[in-house]
PDB file as gemmi writes it, atoms N, CA and C in Angstrom:
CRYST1    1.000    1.000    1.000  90.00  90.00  90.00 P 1                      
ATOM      1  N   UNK A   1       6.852 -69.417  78.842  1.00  0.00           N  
ATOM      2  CA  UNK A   1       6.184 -70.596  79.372  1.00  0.00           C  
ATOM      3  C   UNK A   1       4.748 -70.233  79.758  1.00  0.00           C  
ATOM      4  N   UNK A   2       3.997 -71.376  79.348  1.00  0.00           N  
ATOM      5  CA  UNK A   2       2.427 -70.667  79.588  1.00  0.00           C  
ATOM      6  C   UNK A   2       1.901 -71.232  81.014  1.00  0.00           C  
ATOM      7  N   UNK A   3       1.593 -70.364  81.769  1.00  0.00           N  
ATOM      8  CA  UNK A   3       1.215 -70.680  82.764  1.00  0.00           C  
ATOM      9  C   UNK A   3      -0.514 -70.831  83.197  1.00  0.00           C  
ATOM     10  N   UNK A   4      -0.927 -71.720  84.124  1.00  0.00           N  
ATOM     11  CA  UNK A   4      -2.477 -72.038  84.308  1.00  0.00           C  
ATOM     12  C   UNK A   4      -3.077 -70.348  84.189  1.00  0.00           C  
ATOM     13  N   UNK A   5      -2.795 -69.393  84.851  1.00  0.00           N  
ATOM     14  CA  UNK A   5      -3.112 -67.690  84.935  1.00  0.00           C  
ATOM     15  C   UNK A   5      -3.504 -67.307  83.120  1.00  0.00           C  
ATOM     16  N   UNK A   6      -2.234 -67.434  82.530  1.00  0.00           N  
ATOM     17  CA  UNK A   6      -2.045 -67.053  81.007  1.00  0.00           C  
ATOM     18  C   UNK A   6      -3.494 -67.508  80.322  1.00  0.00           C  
ATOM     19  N   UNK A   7      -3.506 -69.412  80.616  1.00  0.00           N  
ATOM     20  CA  UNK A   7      -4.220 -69.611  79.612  1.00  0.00           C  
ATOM     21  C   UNK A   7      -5.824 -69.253  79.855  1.00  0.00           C  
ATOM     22  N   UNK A   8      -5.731 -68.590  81.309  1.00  0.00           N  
ATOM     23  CA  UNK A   8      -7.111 -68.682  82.101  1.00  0.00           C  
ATOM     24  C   UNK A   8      -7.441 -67.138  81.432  1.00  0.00           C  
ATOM     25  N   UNK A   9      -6.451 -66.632  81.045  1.00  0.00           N  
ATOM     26  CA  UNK A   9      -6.556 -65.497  80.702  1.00  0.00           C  
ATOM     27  C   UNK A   9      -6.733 -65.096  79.213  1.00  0.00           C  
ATOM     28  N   UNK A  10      -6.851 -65.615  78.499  1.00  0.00           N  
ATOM     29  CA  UNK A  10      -6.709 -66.370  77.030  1.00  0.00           C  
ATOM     30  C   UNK A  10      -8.585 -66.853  77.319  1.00  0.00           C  
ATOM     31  N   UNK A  11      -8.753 -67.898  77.843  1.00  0.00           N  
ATOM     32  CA  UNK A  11     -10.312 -68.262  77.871  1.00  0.00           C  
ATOM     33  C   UNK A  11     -11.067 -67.064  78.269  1.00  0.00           C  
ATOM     34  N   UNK A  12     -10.709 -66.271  78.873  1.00  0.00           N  
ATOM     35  CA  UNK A  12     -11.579 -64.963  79.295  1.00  0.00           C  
ATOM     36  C   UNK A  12     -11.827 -64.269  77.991  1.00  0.00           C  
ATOM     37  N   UNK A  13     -10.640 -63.938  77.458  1.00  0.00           N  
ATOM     38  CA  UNK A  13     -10.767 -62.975  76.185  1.00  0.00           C  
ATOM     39  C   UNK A  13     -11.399 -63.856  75.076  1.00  0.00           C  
ATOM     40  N   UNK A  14     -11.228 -65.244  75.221  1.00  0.00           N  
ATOM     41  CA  UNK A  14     -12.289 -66.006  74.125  1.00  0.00           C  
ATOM     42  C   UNK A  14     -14.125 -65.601  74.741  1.00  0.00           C  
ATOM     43  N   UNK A  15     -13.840 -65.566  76.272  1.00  0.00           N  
ATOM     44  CA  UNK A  15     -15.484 -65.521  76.485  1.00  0.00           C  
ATOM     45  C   UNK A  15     -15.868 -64.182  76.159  1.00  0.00           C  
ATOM     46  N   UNK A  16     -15.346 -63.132  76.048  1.00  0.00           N  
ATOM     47  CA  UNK A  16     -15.505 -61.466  75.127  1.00  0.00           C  
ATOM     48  C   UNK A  16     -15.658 -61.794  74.075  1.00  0.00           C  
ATOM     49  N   UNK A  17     -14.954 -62.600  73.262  1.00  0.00           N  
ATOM     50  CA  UNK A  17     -15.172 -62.312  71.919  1.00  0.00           C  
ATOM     51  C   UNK A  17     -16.424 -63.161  71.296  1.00  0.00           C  
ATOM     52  N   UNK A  18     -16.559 -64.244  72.230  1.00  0.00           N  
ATOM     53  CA  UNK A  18     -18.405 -65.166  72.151  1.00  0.00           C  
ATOM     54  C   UNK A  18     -19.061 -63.750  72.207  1.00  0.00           C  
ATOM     55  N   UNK A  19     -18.632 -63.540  73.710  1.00  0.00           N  
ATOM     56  CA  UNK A  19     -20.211 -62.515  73.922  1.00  0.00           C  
ATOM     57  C   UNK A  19     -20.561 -61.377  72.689  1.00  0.00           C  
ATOM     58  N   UNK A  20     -19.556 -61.000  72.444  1.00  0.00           N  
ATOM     59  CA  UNK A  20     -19.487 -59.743  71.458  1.00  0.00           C  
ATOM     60  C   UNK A  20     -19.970 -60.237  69.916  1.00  0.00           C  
ATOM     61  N   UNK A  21     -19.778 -61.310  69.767  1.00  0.00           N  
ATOM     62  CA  UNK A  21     -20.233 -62.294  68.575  1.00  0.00           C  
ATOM     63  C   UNK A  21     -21.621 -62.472  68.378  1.00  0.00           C  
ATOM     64  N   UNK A  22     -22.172 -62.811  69.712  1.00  0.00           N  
ATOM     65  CA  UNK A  22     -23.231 -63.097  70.127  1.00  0.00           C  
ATOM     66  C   UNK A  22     -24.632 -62.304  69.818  1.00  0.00           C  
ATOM     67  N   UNK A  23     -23.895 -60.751  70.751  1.00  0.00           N  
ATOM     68  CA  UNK A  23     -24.743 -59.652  70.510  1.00  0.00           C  
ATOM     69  C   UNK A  23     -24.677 -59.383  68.785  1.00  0.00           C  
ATOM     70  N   UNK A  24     -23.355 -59.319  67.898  1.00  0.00           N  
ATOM     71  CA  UNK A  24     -23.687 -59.015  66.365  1.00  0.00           C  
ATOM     72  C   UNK A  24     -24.924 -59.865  65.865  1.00  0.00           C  
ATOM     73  N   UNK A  25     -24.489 -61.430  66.319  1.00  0.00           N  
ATOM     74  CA  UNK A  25     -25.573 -62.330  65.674  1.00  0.00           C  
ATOM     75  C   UNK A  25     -27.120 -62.210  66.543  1.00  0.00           C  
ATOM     76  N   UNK A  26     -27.465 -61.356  67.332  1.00  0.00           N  
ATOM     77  CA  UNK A  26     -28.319 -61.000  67.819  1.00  0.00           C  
ATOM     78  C   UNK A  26     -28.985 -60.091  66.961  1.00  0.00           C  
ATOM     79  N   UNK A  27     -28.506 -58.795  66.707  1.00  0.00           N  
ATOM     80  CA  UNK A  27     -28.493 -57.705  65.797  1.00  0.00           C  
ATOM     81  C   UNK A  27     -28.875 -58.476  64.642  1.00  0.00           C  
ATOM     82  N   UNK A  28     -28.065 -58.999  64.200  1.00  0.00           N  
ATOM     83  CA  UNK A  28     -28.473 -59.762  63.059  1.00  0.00           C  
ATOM     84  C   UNK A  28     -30.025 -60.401  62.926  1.00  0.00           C  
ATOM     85  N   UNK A  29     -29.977 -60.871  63.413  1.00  0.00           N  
ATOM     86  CA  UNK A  29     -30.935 -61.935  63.485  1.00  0.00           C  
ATOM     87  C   UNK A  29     -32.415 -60.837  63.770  1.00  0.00           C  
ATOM     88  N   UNK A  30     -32.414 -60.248  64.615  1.00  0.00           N  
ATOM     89  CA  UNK A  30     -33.571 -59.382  64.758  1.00  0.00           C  
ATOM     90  C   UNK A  30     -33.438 -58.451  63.579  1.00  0.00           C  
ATOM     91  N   UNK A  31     -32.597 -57.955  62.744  1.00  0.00           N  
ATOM     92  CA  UNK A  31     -32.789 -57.572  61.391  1.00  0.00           C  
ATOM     93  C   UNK A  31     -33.622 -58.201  60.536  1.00  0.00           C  
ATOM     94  N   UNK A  32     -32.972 -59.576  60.424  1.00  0.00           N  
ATOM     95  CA  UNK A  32     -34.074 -60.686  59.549  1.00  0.00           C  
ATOM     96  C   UNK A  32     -35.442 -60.802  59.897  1.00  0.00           C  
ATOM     97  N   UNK A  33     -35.963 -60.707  60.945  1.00  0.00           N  
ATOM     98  CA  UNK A  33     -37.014 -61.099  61.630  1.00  0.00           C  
ATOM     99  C   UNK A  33     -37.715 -59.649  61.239  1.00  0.00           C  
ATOM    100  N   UNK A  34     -36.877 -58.550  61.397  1.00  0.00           N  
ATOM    101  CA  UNK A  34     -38.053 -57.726  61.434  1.00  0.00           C  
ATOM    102  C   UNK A  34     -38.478 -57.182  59.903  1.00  0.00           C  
ATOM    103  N   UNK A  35     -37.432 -57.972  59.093  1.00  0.00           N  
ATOM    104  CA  UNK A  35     -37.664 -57.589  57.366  1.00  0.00           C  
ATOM    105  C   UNK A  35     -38.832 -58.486  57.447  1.00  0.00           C  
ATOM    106  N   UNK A  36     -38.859 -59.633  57.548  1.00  0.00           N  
ATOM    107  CA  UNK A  36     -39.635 -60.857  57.333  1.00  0.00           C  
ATOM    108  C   UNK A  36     -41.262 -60.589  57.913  1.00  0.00           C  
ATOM    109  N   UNK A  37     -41.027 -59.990  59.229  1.00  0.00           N  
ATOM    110  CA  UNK A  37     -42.196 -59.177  59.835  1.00  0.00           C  
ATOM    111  C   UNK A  37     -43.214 -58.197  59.007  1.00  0.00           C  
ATOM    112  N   UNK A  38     -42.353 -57.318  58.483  1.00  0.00           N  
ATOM    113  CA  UNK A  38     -42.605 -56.566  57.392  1.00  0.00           C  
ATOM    114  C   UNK A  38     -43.366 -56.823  56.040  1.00  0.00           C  
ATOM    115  N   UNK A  39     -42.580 -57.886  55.289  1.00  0.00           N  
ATOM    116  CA  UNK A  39     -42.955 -58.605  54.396  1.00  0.00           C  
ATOM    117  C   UNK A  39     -43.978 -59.799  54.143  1.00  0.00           C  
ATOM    118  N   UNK A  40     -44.333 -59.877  55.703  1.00  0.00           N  
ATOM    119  CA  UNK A  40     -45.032 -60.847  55.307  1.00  0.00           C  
ATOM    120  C   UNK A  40     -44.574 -62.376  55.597  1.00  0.00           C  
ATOM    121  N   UNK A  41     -43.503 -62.512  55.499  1.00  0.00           N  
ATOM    122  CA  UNK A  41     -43.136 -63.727  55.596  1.00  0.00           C  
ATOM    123  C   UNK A  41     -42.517 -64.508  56.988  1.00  0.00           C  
ATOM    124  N   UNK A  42     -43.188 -66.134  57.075  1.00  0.00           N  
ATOM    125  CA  UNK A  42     -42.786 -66.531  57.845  1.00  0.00           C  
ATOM    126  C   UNK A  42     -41.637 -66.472  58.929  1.00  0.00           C  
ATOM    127  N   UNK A  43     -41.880 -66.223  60.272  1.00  0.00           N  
ATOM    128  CA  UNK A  43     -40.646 -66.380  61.052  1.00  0.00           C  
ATOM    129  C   UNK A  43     -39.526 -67.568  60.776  1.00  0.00           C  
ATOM    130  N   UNK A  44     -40.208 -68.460  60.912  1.00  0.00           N  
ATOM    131  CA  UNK A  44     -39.752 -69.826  61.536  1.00  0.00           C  
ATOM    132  C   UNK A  44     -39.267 -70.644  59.780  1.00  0.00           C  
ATOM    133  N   UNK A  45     -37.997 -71.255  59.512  1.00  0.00           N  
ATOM    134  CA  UNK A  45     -37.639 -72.095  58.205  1.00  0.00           C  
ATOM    135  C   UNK A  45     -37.108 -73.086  59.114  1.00  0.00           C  
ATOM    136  N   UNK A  46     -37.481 -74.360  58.942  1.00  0.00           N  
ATOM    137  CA  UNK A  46     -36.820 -75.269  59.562  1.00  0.00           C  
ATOM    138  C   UNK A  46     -35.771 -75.639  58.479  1.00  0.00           C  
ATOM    139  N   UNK A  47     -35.593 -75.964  56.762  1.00  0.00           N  
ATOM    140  CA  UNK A  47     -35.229 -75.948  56.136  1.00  0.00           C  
ATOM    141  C   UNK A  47     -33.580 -74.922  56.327  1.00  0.00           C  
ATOM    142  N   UNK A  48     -34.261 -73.984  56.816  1.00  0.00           N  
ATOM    143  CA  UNK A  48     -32.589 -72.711  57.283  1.00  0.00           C  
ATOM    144  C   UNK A  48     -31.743 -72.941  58.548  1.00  0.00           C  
ATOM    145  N   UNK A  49     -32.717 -73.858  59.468  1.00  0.00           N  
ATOM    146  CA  UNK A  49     -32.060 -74.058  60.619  1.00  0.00           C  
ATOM    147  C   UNK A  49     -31.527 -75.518  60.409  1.00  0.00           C  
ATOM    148  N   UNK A  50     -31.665 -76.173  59.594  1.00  0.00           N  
ATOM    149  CA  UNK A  50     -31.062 -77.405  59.486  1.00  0.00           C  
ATOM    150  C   UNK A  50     -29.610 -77.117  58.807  1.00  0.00           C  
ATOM    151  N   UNK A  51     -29.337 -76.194  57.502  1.00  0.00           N  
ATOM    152  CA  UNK A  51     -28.495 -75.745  56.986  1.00  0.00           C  
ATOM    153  C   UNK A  51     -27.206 -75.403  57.978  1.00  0.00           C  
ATOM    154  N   UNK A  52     -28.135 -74.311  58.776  1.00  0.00           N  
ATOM    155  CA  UNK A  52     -27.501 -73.498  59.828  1.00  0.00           C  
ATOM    156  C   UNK A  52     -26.635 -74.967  61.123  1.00  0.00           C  
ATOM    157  N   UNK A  53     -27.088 -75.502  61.090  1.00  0.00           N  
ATOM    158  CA  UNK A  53     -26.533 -76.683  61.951  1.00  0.00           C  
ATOM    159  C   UNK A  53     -25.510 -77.434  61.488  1.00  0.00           C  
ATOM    160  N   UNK A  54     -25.759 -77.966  60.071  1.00  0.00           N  
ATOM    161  CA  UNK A  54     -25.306 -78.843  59.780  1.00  0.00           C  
ATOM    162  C   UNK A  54     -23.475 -78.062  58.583  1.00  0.00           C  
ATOM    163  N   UNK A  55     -23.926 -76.789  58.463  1.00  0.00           N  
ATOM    164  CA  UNK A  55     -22.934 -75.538  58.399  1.00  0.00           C  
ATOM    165  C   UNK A  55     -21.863 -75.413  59.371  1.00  0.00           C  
ATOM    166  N   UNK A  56     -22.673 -75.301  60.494  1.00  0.00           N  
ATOM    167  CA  UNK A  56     -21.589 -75.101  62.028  1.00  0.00           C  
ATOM    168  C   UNK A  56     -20.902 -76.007  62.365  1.00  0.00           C  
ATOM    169  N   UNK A  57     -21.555 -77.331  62.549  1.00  0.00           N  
ATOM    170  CA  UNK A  57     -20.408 -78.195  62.695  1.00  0.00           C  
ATOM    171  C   UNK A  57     -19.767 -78.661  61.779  1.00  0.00           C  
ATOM    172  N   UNK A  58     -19.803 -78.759  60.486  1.00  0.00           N  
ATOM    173  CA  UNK A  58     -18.429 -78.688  59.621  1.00  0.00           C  
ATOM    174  C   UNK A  58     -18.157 -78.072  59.259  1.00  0.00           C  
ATOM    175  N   UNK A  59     -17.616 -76.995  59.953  1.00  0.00           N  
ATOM    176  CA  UNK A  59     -17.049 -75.764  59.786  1.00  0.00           C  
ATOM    177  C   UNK A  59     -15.576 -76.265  60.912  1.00  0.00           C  
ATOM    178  N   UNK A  60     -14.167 -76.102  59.602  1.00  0.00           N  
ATOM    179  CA  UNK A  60     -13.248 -76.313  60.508  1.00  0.00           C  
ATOM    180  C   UNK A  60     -13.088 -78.212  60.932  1.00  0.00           C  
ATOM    181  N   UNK A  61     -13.834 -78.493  60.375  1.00  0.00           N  
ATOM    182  CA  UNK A  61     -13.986 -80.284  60.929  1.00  0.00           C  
ATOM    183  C   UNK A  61     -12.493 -81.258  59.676  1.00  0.00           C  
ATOM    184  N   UNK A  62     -11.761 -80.697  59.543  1.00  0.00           N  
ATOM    185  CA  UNK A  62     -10.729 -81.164  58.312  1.00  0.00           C  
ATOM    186  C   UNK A  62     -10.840 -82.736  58.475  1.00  0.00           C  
ATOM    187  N   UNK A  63      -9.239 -83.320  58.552  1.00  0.00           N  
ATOM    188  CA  UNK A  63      -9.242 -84.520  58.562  1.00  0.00           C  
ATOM    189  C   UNK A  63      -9.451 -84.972  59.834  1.00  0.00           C  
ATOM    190  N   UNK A  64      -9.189 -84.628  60.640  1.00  0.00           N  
ATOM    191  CA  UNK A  64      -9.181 -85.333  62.270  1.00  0.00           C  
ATOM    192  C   UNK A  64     -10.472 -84.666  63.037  1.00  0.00           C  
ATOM    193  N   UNK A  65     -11.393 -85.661  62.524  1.00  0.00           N  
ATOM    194  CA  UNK A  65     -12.480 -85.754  63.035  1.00  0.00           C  
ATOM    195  C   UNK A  65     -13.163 -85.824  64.155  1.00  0.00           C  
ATOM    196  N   UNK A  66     -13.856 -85.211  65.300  1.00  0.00           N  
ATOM    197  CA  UNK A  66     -13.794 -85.835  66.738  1.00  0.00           C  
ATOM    198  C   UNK A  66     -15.482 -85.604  66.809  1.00  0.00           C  
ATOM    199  N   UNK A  67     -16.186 -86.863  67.004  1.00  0.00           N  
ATOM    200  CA  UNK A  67     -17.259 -86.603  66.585  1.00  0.00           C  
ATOM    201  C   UNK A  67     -18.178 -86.094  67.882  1.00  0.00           C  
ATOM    202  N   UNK A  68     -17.537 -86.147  69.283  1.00  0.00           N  
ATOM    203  CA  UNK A  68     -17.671 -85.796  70.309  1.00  0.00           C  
ATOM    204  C   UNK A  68     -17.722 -84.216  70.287  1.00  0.00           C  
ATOM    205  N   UNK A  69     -16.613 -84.063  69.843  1.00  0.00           N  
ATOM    206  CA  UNK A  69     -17.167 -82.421  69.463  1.00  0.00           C  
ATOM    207  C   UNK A  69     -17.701 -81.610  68.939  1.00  0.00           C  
ATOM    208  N   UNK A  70     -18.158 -83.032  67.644  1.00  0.00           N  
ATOM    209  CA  UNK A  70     -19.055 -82.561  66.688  1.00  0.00           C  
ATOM    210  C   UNK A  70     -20.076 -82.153  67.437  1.00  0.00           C  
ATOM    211  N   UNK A  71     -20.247 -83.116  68.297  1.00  0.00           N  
ATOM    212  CA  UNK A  71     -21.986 -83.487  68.941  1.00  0.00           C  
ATOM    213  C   UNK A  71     -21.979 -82.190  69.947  1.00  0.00           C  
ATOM    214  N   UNK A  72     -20.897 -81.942  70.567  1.00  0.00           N  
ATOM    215  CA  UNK A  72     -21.191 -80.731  71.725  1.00  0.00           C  
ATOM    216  C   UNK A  72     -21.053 -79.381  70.653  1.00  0.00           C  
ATOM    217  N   UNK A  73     -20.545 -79.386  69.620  1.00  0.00           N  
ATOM    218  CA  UNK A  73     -20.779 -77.737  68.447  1.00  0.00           C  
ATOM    219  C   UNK A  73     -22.560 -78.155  68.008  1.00  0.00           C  
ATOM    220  N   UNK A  74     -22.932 -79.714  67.875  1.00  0.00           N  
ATOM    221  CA  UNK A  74     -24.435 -79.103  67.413  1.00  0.00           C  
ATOM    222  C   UNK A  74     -25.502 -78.636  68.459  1.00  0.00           C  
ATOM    223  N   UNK A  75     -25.085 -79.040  69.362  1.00  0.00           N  
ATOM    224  CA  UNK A  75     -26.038 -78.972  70.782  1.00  0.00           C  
ATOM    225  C   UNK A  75     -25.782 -77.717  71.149  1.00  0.00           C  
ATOM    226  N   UNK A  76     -24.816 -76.893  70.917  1.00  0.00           N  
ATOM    227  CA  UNK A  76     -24.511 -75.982  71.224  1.00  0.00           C  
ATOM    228  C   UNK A  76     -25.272 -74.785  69.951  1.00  0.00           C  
ATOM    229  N   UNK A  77     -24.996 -75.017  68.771  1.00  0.00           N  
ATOM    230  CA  UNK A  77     -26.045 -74.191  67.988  1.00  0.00           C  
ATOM    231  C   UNK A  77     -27.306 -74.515  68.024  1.00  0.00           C  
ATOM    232  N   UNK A  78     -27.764 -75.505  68.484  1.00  0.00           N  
ATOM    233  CA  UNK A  78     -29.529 -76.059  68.877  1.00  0.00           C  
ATOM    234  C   UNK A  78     -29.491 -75.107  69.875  1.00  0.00           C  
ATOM    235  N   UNK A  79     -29.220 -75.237  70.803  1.00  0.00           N  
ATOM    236  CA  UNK A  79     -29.210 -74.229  71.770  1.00  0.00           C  
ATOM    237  C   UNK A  79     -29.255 -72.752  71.752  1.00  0.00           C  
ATOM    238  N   UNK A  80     -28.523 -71.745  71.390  1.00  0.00           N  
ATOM    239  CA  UNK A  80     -28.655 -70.878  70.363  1.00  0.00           C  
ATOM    240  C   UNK A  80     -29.686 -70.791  69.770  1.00  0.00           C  
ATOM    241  N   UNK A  81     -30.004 -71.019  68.807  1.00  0.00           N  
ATOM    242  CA  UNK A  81     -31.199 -70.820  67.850  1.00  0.00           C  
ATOM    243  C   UNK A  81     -32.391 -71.088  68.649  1.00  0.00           C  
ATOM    244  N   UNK A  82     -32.446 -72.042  69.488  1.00  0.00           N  
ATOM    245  CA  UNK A  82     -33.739 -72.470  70.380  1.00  0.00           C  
ATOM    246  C   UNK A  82     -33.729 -70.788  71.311  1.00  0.00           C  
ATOM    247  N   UNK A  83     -32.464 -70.435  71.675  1.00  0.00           N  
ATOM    248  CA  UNK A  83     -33.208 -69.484  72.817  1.00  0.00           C  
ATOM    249  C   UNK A  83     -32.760 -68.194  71.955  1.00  0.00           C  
ATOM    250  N   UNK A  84     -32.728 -67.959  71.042  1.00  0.00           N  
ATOM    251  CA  UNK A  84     -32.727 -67.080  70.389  1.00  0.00           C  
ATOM    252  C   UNK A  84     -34.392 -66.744  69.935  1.00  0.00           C  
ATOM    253  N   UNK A  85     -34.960 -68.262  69.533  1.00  0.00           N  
ATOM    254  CA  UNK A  85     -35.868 -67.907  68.670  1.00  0.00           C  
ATOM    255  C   UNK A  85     -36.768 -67.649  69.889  1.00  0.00           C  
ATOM    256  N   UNK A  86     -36.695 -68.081  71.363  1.00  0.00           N  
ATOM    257  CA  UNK A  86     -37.364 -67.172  71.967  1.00  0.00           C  
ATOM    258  C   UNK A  86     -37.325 -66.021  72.894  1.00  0.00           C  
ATOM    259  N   UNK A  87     -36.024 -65.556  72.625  1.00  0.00           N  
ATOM    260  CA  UNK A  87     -35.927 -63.877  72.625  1.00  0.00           C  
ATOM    261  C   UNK A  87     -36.575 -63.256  71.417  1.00  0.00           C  
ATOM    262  N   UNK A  88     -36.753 -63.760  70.137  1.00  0.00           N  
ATOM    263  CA  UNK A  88     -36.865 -62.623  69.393  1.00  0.00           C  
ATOM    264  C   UNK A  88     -38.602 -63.146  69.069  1.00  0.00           C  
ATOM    265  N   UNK A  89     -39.243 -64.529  69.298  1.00  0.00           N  
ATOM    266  CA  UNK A  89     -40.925 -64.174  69.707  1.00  0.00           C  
ATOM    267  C   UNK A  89     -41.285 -63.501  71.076  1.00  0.00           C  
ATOM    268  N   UNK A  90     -40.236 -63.302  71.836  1.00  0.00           N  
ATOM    269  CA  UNK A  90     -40.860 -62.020  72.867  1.00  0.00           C  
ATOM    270  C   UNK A  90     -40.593 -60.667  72.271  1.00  0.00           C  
ATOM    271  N   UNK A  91     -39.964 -60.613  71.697  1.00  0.00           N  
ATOM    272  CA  UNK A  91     -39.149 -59.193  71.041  1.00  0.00           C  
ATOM    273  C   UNK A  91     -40.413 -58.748  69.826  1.00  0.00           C  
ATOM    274  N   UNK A  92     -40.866 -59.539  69.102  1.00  0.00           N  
ATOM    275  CA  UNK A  92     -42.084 -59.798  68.082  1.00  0.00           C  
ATOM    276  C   UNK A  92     -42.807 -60.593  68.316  1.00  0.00           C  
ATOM    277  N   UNK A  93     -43.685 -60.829  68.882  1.00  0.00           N  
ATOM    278  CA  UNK A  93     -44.772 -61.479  68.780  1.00  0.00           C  
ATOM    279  C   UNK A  93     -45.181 -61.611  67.834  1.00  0.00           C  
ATOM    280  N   UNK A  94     -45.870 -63.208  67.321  1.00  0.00           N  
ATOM    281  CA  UNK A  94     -46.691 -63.247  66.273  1.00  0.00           C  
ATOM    282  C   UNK A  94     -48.037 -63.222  65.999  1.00  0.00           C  
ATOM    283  N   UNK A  95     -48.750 -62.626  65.447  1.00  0.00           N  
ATOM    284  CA  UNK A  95     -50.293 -62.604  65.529  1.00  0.00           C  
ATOM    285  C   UNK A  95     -50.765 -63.408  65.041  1.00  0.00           C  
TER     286      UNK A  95                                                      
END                                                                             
């Protein structure tokens, strides 16, 4: 029987596995940035971040649709990417 403790305990180990997610796609992401740095090429694709959005929330969205949650998974990768992209212009500055 699952008890309020169990499942509280269950959301904890989901908030480890965000965080730990988090930091890869951190890693990540400052990889890209610093090839792109390198090369020459633009930080910023709005074109990639629209993808990237519109990727995340139908991801997993099958038949039973809840568009409420749609709306809190996109606000939630806007979010993300917004304070990502300014950790990694403090991390690189652009000239």
């Amino acid at each position: 029987m699952e008890t309020i403790a169990s499942l509280r305990q269950e959301i904890d180990q989901v908030h480890k596995e965000l965080h730990d997610l988090l930091l890869r796609r951190r890693d990540l992401t400052m990889a890209v940035w610093k090839f792109k740095k390198e090369q020459g090429l633009p930080f910023y694709s709005p074109e990639r971040e629209e993808q990237i959005l519109k990727d995340f929330v139908s991801m997993g969205t099958g038949s039973s649709k809840d568009p409420l949650f749609e709306e809190l998974l996109k606000n939630v990768m806007e979010s993300i990417l917004r304070e990502y992209q300014k950790y990694l212009n403090a991390k690189y500055p652009q000239k």
